[in-house]
C-alpha positions as CSV (number, residue, x, y, z in Angstrom):
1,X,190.4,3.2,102.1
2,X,190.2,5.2,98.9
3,X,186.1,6.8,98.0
4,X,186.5,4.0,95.2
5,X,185.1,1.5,97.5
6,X,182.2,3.2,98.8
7,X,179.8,1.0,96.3
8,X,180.9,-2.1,97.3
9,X,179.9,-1.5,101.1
10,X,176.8,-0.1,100.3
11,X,175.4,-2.5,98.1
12,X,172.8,-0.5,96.0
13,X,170.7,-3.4,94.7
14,X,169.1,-3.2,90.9
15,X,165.6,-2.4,91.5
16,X,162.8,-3.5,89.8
17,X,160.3,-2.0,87.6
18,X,157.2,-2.6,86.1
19,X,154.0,-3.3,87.8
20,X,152.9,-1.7,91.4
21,X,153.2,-4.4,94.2
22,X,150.5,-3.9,97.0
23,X,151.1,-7.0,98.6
24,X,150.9,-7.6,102.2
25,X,149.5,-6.7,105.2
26,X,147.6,-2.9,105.3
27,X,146.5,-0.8,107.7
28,X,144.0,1.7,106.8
29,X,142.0,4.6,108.5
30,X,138.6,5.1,107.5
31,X,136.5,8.2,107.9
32,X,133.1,8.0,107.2
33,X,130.9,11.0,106.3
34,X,128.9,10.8,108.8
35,X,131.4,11.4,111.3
36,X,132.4,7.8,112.5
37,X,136.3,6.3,112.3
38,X,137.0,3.1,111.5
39,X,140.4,0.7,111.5
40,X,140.7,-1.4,109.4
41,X,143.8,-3.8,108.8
42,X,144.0,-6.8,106.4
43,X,146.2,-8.5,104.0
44,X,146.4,-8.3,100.4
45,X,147.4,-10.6,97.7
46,X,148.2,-9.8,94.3
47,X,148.4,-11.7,91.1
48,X,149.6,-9.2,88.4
49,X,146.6,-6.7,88.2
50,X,143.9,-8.9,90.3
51,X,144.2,-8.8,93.9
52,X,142.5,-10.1,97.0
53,X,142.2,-9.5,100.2
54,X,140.9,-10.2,103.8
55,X,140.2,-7.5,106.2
56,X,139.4,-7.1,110.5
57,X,137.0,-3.9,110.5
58,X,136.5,-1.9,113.8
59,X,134.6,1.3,114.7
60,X,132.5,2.2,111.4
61,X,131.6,0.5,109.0
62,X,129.9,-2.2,111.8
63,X,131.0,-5.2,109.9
64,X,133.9,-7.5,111.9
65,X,135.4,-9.0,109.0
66,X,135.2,-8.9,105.1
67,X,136.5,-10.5,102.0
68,X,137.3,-8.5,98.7
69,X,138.8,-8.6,95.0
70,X,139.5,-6.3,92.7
71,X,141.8,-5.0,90.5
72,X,144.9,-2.5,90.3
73,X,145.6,-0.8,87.0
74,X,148.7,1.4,87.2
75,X,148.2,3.5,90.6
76,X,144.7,3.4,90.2
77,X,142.6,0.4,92.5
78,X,139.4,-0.8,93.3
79,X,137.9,-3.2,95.3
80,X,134.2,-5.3,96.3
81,X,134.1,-5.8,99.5
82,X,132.0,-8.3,101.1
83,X,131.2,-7.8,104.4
84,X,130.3,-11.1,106.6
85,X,126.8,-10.0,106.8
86,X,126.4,-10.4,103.3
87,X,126.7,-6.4,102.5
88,X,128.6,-5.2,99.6
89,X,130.5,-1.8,99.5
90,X,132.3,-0.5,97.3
91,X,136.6,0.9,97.3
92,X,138.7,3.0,95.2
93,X,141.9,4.4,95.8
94,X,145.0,6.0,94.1
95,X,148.3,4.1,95.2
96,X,151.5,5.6,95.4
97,X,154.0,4.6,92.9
98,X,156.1,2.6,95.5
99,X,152.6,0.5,96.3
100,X,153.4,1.6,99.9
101,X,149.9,3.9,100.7
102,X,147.2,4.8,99.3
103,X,144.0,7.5,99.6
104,X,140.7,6.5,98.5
105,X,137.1,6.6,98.7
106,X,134.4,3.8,99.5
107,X,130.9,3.7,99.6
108,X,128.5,1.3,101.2
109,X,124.8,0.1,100.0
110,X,121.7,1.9,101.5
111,X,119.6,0.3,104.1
112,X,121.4,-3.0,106.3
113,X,124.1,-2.1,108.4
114,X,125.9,0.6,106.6
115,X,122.6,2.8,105.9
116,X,124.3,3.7,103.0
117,X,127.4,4.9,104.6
118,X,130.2,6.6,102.5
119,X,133.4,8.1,102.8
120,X,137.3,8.4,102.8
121,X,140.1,6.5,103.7
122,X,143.9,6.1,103.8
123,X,146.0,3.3,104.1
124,X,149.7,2.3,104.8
125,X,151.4,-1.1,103.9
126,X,153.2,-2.5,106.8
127,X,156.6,-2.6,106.9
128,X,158.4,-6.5,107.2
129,X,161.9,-7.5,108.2
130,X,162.0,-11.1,106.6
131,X,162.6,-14.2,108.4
132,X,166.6,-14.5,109.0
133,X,166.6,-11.5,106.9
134,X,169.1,-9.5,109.4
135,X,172.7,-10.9,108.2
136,X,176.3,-9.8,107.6
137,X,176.4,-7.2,105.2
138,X,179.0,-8.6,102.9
139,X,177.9,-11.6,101.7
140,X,174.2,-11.8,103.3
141,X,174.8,-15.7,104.3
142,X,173.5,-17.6,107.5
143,X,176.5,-16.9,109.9
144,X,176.1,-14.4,113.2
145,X,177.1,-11.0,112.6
146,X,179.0,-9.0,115.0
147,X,178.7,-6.1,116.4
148,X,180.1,-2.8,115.0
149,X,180.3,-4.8,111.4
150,X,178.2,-3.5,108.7
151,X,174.9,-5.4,108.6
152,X,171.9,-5.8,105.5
153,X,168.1,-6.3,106.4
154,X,165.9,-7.5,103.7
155,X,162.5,-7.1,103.6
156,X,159.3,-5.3,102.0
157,X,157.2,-2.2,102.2
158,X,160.3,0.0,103.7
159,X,161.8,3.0,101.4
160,X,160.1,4.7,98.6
161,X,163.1,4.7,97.0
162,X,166.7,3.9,97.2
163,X,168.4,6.5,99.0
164,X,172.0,6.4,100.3
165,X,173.8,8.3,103.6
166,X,176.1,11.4,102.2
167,X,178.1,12.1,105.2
168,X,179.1,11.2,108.7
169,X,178.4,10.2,111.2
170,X,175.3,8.3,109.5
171,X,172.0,9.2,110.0
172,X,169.8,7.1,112.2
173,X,166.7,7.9,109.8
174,X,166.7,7.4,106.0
175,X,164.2,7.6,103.0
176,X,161.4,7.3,106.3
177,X,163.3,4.1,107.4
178,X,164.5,3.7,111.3
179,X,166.1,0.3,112.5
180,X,165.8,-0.3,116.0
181,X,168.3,-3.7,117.3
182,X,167.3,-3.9,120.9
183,X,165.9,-0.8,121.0
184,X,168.8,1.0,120.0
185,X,168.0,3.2,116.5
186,X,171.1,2.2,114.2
187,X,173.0,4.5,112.1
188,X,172.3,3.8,108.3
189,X,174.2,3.7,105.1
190,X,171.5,3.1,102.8
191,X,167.6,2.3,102.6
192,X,165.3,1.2,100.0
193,X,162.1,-1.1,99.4
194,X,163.6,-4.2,100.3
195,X,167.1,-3.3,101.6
196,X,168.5,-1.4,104.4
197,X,172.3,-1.0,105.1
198,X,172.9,-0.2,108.6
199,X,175.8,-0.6,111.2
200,X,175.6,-3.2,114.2
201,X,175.6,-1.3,117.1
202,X,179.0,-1.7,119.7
203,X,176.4,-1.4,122.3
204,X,175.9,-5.1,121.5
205,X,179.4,-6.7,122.2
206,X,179.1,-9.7,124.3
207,X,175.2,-10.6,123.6
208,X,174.4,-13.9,121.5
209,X,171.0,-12.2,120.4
210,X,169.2,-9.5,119.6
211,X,165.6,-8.2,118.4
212,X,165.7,-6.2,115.3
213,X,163.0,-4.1,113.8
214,X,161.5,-1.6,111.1
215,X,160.0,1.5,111.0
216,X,158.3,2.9,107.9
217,X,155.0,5.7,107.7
218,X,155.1,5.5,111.3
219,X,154.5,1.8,111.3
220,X,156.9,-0.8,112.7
221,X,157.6,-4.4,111.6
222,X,157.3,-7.4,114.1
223,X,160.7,-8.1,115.5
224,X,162.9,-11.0,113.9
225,X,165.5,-12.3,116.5
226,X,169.3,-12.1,115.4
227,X,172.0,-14.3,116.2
228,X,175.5,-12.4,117.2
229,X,179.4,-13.7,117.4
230,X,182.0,-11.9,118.6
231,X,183.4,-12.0,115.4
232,X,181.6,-12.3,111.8
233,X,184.3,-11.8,109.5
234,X,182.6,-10.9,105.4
235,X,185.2,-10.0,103.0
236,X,183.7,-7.5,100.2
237,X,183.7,-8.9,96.9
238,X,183.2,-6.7,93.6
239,X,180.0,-8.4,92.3
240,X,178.4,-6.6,96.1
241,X,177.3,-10.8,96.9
242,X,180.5,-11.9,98.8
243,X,181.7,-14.2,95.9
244,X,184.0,-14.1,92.8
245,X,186.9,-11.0,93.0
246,X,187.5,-9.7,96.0
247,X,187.6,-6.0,97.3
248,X,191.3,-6.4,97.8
249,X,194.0,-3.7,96.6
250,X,197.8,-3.7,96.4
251,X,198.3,-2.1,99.6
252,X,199.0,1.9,99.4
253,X,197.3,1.9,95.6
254,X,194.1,2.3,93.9
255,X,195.1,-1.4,92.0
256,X,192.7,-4.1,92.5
257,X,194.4,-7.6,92.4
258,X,192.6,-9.1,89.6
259,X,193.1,-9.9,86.0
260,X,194.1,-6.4,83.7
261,X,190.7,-5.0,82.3
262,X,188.2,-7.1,84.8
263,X,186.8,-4.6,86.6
264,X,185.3,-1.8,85.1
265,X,186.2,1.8,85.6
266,X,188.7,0.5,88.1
267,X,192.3,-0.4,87.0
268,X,193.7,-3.9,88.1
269,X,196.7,-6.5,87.9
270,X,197.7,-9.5,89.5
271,X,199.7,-9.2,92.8
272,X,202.9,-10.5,92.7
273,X,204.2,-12.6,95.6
274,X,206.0,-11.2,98.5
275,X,203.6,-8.3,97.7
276,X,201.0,-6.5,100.2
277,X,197.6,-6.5,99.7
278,X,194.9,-4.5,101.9
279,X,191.4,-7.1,102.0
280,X,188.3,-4.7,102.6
281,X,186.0,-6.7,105.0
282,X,184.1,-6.4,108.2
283,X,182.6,-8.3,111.1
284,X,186.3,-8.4,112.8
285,X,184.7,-7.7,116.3
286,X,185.8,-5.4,118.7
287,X,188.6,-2.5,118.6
288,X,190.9,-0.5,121.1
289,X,189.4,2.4,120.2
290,X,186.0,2.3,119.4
291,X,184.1,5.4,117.4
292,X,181.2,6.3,118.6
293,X,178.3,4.3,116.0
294,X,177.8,5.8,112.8
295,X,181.0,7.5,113.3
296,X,183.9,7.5,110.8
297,X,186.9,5.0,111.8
298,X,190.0,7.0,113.8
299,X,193.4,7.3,111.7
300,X,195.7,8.5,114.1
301,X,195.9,6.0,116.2
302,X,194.3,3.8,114.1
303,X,191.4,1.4,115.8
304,X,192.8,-2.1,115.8
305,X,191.2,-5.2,116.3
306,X,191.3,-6.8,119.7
307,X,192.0,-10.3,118.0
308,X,194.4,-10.5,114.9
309,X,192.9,-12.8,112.4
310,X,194.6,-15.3,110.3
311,X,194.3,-15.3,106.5
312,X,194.6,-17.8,103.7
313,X,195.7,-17.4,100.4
314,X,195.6,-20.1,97.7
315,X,195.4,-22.2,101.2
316,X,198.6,-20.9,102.7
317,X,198.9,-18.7,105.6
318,X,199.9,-15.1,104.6
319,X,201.3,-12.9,107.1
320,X,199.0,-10.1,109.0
321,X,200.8,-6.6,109.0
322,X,197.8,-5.2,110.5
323,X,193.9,-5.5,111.6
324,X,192.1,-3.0,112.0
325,X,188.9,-0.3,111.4
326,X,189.3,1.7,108.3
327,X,190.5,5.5,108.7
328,X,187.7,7.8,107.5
329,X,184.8,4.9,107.2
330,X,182.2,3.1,109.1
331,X,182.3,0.2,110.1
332,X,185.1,-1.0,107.3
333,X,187.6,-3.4,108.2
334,X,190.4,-3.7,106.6
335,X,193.4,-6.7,107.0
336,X,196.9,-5.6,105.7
337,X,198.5,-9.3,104.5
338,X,201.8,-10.3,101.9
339,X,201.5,-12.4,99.7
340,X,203.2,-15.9,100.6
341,X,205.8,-17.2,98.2
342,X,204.2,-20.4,98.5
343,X,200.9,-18.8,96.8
344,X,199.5,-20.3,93.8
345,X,199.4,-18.3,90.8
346,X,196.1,-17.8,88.6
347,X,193.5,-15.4,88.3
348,X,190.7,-16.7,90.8
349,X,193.0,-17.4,94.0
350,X,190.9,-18.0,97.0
351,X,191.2,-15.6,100.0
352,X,189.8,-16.5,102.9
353,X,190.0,-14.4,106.3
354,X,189.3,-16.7,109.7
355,X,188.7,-15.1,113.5
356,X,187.6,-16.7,116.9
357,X,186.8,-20.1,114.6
358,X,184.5,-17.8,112.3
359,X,185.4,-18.4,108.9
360,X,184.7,-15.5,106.2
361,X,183.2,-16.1,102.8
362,X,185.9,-16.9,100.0
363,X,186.3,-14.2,97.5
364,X,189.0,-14.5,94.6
365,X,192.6,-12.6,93.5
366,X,194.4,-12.9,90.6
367,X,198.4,-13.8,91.6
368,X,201.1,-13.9,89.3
């Protein structure tokens, strides 16, 4: 596999920009000036610049519960807080520019329970691992990913920015963000605010499930159960979504096989039958010779899969040459097939890639 791929299995999303999101469950440490320490944790809704919140108080101040609004104005918040005795104390805080923490100050009214208590505190947005957001990292759809393939979790509150891996083996910590899948911290390819990359751990082969979570600014996530296969097979696909033109190259080139001019920056043609191809994928389960995780792929001998899969062109079965991990890369698969005769021609040709009865996404070639 030529460095031309590395995008399409790291799948650096388009992020946002625009308003600060604080949204979601907080933790924050309060220090009062007259020496007490507080907890405080509590979940915040926003709606543009107005938010909201709820909040569980321990230690100081001596309220158990409170409600507040308030606004947030670039990086700059503040808040009324209501406390369930009826007090009202005030908080303002400056928000990092990822709406992940914050420092601040608050100050409460004199007499009642707070005596007029002031002081500082910090706070920390929790990271989240979504519901079913642990899936196959080539096309993020519903089926069980296997181990050793390349994985995605989706989430909130994790990076502070999109930061990618830059050597091997992969780091087990990036941008702040640790992934634990039963315990075991996963090498990463890439980490940002809602997205982390990672590699499945071999450590996993032969389990049905697993408990994923996420570390961020010390805090970890609940845990969000995963569903595992033996085999998981994603083919990567151009637009980085598992649809539409495949990442598939006339073998031995740097040619994609689609339409002349259709992929940017990349030169492409349609494959001509009888022709090999070499499908970039993952998920193919397990290998004779497994790299350690996070490791880069042997190349002499090469890692082959324990089970060959069978492929589909156009709907007819193309021949395998070879199944296998990658040389030089983590995690990548990648399925040497020829082109039948029997092949339809066009430019959006289904592929489809099929192991132990998992069935890969279809992604597209153009055939001549």
């Amino acid at each position: 596999m030529r460095k031309t791929l590395l995008a399409f299995f790291l799948f650096l999303p388009v992020l946002a920009s625009g308003q600060i999101n604080i949204a979601g469950t907080w933790r924050l440490t309060v220090r009062s000036t007259y020496g007490p320490v507080g907890t405080v944790t509590g979940t915040i809704t926003q709606n543009g610049n107005n938010i909201a919140a709820q909040f569980n108080i321990s230690g100081s101040p001596c309220a158990t519960s409170a409600t507040a609004t308030g606004t947030l104005s670039g990086t700059s918040m503040s808040m009324s807080v209501t406390q369930n005795n009826g007090e009202i104390f005030t908080m303002t805080a400056t928000v990092t520019s990822d709406g992940n923490s914050a420092v601040g100050n608050y100050r409460g009214p004199s007499g009642g329970c707070t005596q007029g208590d002031f002081g500082t505190w910090t706070g920390d947005r929790m990271p989240v691992c979504s519901s079913g957001g642990v899936v196959n990292g080539a096309h993020f759809g519903t089926q069980a990913p296997a181990p050793g393939s390349i994985g995605s979790l989706f989430g909130t509150a994790l990076a502070p920015a999109a930061t990618a891996a830059t050597s091997v083996p992969l780091p087990t910590t990036l941008g702040g963000v640790t992934v634990r899948i039963n315990g075991i911290a996963v090498p990463l390819f890439f980490a940002s605010a809602t997205q982390v990359n990672f590699q499945f751990p071999w450590e996993l082969t032969g389990s049905t499930t697993a408990t994923a979570t996420v570390t961020a600014r010390s805090l970890t996530s609940s845990s969000q159960t995963v569903r595992l296969a033996a085999a998981g097979p994603g083919i990567f696909s151009i637009n980085s979504q598992g649809t539409g033109q495949g990442a598939i190259q006339i073998a031995n080139t740097v040619i994609f096989a689609a339409p002349e001019g259709n992929i940017a920056g990349a030169q492409a043609r349609p494959a001509t039958k009888g022709e090999f191809l070499t499908i970039y994928c993952t998920g193919l389960g397990d290998v004779d010779r497994r790299p350690a995780n996070g490791a880069a792929s042997p190349a002499s001998p090469v890692a082959n899969t324990k089970t060959k899969p069978t492929v589909t062109i156009g709907g007819v079965s193309a021949s395998v040459s070879f199944s296998g991990l990658t040389p030089g890369y983590v995690a990548l698969y990648q399925v040497n097939v020829q082109v039948p005769d029997g092949a339809p021609s066009g430019a959006a040709v289904p592929v489809v890639v099929t192991l132990s009865g998992a069935v890969s996404n279809t992604v597209t070639i153009a055939v001549q």
